[in-house]
Steps between C-alpha positions, in 0.01 A plus 500: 500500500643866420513749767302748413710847474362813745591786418466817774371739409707881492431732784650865499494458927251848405150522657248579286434911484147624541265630213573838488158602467497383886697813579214729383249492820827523678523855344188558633585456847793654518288816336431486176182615363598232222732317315509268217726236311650660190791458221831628603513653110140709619762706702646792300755731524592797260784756562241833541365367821839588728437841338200528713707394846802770353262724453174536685597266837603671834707174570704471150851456660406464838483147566708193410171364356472792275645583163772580403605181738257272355512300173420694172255410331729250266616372768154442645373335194815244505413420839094448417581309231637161753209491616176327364205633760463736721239637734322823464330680778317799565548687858424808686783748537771452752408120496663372203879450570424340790247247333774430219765419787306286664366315225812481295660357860185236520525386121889497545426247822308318314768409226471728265834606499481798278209693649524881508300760592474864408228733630380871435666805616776648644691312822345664846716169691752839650506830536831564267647160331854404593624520161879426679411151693221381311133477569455379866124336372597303181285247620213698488607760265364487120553763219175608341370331145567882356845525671583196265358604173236328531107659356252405738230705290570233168551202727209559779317578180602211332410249771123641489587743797323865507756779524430855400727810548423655843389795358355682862508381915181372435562262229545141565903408558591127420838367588645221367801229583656194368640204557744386286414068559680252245 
């Protein structure tokens, strides 16, 4: 009688990562008025939007999470382009770094290695960065979509988000973030 050959089967010793959509009522929680599941190639950049930081933002220069020490927007599109998804969530002002940290550090915990977050706004983590040392909250510190070349208007719009100029106090403000997933 032949033996009869096993063979075992491959195992990478990895455990198997979450679906990503499982991150999105996460986003919730942690603040988010919602988020969704979308292509990392949704996200875009073009080189006009650190014009509006340069020129228009109270915080261009001020912050190690603000232009001109962030990625250009070339740089930024190198970057998107590893991934394949990302998440997309909208927020209330003031909220959004810190919902991109702590996401990007529960989808990074999860196994997805490459998870990165980026948020809305200028950096409020200190009164006056320590451009010398180095940011004393890079855990929790995240530049802004815009600080990286990145148009929230084309890709909130894109993703079937509603996002209108701010044209007076009393118009609706929306505030976006992303996390950069896989």
């Amino acid at each position: 009688m032949a033996k009869k050959k096993t063979t075992k089967k491959k195992t990478t010793g990895r455990r198997p990562l979450p679906p990503i959509k499982n991150f999105i009522n996460r986003a919730v929680k942690l603040g988010a008025k919602s988020a969704k599941v979308v292509k990392a190639s949704s996200v875009k950049t073009a080189a006009w939007v650190r014009l509006k930081c340069q020129y228009g933002c109270d915080g261009y220069g001020s912050s190690l999470c603000c232009p001109p020490h962030t990625p250009i927007p070339e740089e930024m599109r190198k970057v998107i382009d590893c991934y394949k998804n990302a998440i997309l969530f909208e927020s209330v002002y003031g909220k959004t770094k810190e919902i991109a940290a702590k996401l990007e550090r529960e989808i990074f915990l999860a196994g997805y290695y490459k998870a990165f977050g980026l948020g809305a706004g200028p950096c409020r983590l200190c009164d006056e960065c320590d451009f010398e040392n180095g940011c004393i909250h890079s855990e929790d510190a995240r530049p802004s979509m815009e600080a990286c070349g990145i148009d929230v208007y084309e890709t909130a719009r894109g993703n079937g988000y509603e996002i209108e100029v701010v044209r007076n106090r009393k118009d609706k403000q929306h505030y976006y973030g992303v996390i950069l997933v896989n």
